[in-house]
N, C-alpha and C positions, 0 to 999 in steps of 0.2 A: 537319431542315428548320426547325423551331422555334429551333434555337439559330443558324442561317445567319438567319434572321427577326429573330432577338433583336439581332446582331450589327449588323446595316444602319442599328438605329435608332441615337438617342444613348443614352448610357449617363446613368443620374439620378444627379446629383451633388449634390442636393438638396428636400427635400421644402417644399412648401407645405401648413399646419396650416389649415385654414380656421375653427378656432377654433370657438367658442358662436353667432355670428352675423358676417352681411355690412354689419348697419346701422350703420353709423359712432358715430351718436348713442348707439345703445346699447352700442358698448363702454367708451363712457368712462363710462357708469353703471356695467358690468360690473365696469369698472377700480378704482373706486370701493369697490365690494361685495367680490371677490375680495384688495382690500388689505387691507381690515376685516377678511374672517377669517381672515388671512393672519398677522395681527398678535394675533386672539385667539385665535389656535391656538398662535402660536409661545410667550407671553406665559402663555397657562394651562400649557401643558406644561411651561414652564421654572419656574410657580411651583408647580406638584406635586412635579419635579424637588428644589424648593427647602427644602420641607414635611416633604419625606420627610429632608434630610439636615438639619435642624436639630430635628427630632422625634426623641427616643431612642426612644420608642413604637413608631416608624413603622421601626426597623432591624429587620427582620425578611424572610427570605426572602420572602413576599409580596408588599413594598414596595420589595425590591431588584427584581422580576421588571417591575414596574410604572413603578420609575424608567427601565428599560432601555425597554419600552413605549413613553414619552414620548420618549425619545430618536429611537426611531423613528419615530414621529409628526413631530416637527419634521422628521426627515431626509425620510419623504415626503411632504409638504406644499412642500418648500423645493425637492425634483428637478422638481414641474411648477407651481406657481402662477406663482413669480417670471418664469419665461421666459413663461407666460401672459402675467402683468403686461403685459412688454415690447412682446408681440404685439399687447394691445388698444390701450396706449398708440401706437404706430405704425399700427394700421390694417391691419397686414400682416403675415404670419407668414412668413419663409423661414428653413430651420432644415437646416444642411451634412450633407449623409450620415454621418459619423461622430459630430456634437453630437447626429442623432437616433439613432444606436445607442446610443449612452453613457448616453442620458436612460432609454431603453430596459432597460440594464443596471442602473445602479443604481435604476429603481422595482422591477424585479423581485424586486434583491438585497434591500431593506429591505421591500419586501411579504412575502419569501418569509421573511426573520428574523420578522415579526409573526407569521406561518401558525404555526412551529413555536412560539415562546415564549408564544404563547398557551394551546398543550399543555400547556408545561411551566407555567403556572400553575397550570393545570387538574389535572396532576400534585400541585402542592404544595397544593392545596386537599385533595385525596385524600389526602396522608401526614397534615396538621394534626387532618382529621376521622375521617378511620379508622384513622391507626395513632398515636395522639397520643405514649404513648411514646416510640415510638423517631424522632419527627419531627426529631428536632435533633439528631442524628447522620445521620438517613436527606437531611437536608435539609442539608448543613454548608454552608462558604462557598465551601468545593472543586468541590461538587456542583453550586450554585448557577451558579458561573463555567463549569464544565464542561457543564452544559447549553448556557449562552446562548454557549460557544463553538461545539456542536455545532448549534445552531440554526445558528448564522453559516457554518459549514461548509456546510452540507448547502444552504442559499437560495445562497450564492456559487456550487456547482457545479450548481445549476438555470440562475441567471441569466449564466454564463458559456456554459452549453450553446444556451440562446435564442438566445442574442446572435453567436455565430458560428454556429450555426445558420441566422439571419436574415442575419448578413454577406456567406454567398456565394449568397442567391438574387439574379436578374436583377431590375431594377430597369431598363426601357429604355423603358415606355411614360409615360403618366400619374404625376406627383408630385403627386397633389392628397389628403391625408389629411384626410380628414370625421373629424376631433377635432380636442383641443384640446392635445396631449401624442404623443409618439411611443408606439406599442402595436403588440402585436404582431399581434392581427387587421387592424386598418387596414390595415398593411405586407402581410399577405398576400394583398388584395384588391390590389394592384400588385403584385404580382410578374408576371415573364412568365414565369420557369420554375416548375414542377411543385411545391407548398408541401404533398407527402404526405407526406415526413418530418419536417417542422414540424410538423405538424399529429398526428402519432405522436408527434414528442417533447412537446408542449402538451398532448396526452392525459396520458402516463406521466406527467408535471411534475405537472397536475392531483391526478394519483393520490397523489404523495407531498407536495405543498405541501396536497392540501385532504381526499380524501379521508381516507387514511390518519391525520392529526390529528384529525377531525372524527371519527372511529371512537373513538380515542385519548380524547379526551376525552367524547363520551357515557358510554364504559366506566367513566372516573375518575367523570361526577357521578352513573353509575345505583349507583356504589358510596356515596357519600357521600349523595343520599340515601335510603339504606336507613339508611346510621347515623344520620342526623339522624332519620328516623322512629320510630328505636326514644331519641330520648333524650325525658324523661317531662315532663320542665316544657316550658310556651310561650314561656319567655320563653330558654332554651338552645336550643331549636329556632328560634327568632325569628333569635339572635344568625348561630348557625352559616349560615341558609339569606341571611341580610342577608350575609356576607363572600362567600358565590359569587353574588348574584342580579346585581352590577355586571360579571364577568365572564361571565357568560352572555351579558347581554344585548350585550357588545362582540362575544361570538362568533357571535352570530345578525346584526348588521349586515353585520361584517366578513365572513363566511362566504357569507352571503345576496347581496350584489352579488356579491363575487369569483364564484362560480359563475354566479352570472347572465352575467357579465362574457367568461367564457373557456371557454367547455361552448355557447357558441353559432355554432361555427367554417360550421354550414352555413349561414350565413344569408349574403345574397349584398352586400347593401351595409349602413354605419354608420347609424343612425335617429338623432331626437332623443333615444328612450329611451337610447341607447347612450349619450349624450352624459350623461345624465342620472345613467345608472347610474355613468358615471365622475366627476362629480362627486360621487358620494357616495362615492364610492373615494378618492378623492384629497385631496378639502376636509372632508365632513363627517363622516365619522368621526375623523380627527383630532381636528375640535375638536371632537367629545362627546364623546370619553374622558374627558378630564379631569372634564367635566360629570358623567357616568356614575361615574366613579372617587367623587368626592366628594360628590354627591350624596345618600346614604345611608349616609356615615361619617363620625360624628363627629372622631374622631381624626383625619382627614384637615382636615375643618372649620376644628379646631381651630387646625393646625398651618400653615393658609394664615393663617387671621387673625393669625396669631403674625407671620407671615410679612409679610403686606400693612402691617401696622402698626409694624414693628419690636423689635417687645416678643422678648424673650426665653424660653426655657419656665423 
């Protein structure tokens, strides 16, 4: 009877975004502000990107892991600002059933590469400070690529499963999405057919893009620091707990929305908060990494100033 009901209506061939706001005047403030950290997100990450490869200091698996980071950063910043942009600058957001899957696709794909290569930092902060030794055979440049390929593995078959997942539920009443970006909660609050194996697959997704890393890595830092505790000077312990305290704190931002973000499927319609917590998913954690990244390393410091100014090492 539902699917005779679904059928009489029209079928949606496209979604309306209703964005951050309705008031005209303030989306070209929006427009304004969102180009600005649009340009110093792209702009930092590419001179971290840039830091890192003209610093011999900075060739080191840690900074390879961090280069690829930044990469992803630009990449999700650049899947929802710019067609944001467009939105505010027109006043109106209409966005074709297949541009909103695709946007769909690839944020999940480059979120879900973030999820795991933030492990595997986490990982190589664990071999540097507990197994120092054998870290540069245990960490080689094979191992290195061979991770951040299995990152990219594992987010592509999350984000392909979403995505035709979401492509064959019904979509025949209401096209009005309260954000600012295509998501996969929004879309399941339109649907007219049944979003329980969505919402099974969004669970199990969960479990391997958040839990299972966020396991993953507690285990990596309750190991390292035990080793930092037992090393006897302040000023070795200073050093070692300074190189994880900048990925920590990427992993409590980045972790912290994301679960807020997709572990709230009962909730019956989009809030401001929602809107809020996606902007900090999407715009501000990009651009603080960099900030976080460099922030308390010198060597990083150094090698932007090298960088910004032209000087040579």
């Amino acid at each position: 009877m539902e699917a005779d009901a679904c059928r009489n209506r029209t079928t949606v061939t496209e979604f309306i975004l209703l964005g951050l706001t309705e008031n005209a005047g303030l989306q070209s403030i929006l427009a304004v502000v969102f180009f600005f950290a649009y340009v110093v997100t792209v702009g930092g990450n590419l001179s971290i990107i840039s830091a890192i490869f003209v610093e011999p200091r900075l060739h080191t698996p840690m900074y390879y892991f961090l280069r690829v980071l930044s990469l992803l950063d630009i990449g999700c910043i650049t899947v929802t600002v710019p067609p944001m942009l467009l939105c505010l600058l027109a006043h109106q957001c209409r966005v074709p059933y297949a541009a909103c899957l695709s946007q769909l696709f690839f944020f999940h794909l480059l979120a879900g590469v973030d999820c795991h290569l933030l492990t595997a930092m986490a990982y190589d902060r664990y071999l540097a400070i507990c197994q120092p030794l054998t870290y540069s055979t245990r960490m080689s440049r094979e191992v290195q690529c061979a991770l951040v390929g299995l990152c990219c593995a594992i987010s592509f078959l999350n984000a392909l499963t979403h995505t035709v997942a979401a492509s064959v539920l019904d979509f025949c009443g209401p096209n009005i999405v309260n954000n600012f970006y295509c998501d996969l909660p929004p879309l399941f609050q339109l649907s007219c057919s049944s979003i329980h194996l969505n919402g099974q697959l969004l669970f199990v997704g969960a479990s391997f893009m958040g839990v299972i890393p966020i396991i993953l890595i507690s285990v990596s830092y309750a190991h390292v620091a035990a080793a930092v505790l037992r090393i006897r000077s302040a000023e070795g312990r200073k050093k070692a707990f300074s190189t994880c305290g900048s990925h920590l704190t990427v992993v409590c931002f980045f972790y912290g929305t994301g679960f807020f973000s997709y572990m709230r499927l009962s909730s019956v319609s989009a809030s401001d908060k929602d809107k809020g917590i996606a902007i900090f998913n999407t715009v501000l954690n990009p651009m603080l990494n960099p900030v976080i990244y460099s922030l308390r390393n010198p060597d990083v410091q150094g090698a932007l100033k090298r960088v910004l100014t032209g000087k040579r090492c």
